[in-house]
C-alpha positions as CSV (number, residue, x, y, z in Angstrom):
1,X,221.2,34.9,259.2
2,X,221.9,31.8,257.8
3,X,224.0,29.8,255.1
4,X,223.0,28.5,252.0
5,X,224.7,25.3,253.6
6,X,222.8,25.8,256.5
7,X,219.3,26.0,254.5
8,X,220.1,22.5,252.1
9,X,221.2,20.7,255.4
10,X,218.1,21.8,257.2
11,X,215.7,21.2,254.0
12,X,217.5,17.7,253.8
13,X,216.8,16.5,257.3
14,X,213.4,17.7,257.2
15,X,212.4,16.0,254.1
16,X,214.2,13.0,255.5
17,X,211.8,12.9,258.5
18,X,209.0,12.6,256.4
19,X,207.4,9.0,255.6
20,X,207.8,7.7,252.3
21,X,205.3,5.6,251.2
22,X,205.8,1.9,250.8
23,X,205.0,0.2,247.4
24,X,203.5,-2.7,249.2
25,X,200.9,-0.5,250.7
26,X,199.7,2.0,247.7
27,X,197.0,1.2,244.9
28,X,196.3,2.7,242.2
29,X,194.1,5.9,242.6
30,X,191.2,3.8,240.6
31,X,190.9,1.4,243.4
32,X,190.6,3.5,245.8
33,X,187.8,5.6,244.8
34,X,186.3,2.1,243.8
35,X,186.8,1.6,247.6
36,X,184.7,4.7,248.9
37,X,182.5,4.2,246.2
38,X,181.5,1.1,247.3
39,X,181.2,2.2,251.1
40,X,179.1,5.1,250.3
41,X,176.7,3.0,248.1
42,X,176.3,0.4,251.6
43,X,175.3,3.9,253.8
44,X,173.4,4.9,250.6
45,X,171.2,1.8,251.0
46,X,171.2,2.1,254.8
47,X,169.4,5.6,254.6
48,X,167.4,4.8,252.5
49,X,166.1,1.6,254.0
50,X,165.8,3.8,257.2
51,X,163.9,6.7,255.6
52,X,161.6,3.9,254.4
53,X,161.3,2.5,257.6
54,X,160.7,6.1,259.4
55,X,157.9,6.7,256.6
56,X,155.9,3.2,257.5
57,X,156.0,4.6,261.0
58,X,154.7,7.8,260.0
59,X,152.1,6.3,257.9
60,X,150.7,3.9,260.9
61,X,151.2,7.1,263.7
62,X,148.5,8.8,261.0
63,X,146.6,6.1,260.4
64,X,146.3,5.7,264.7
65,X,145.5,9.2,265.0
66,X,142.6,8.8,262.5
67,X,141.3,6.1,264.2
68,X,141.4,7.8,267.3
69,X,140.1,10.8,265.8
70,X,136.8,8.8,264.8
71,X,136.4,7.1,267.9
72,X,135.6,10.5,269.5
């Protein structure tokens, strides 16, 4: 069983112990989505540059086997 005294002093120190954020290092909440925006429109651009690439391959693999295919 415990105090009400007991309990504040306990809630105290723990909230204490957490980190407080420091007002040099916080941005607005607008910046940072502007940040992972950003970031997930460069991977956007790198799949899709690798999807094209993959399909080129693709294309030239058929265009090979057809060749092959003919040559038979």
């Amino acid at each position: 069983m415990t105090t009400s005294e007991y309990d504040w002093w306990w809630g105290k120190r723990v909230n204490d112990n957490a980190p407080m954020p420091s007002p040099e290092n916080t941005r607005p909440i607008e910046e940072h989505l502007q940040v992972i925006s950003s970031e997930l429109e460069k991977k956007y651009r790198i799949v899709a540059r690798r999807k094209d690439a993959a399909r080129i391959r693709c294309r030239h693999l058929e265009v090979r086997s057809r060749e092959n295919e003919k040559r038979k």
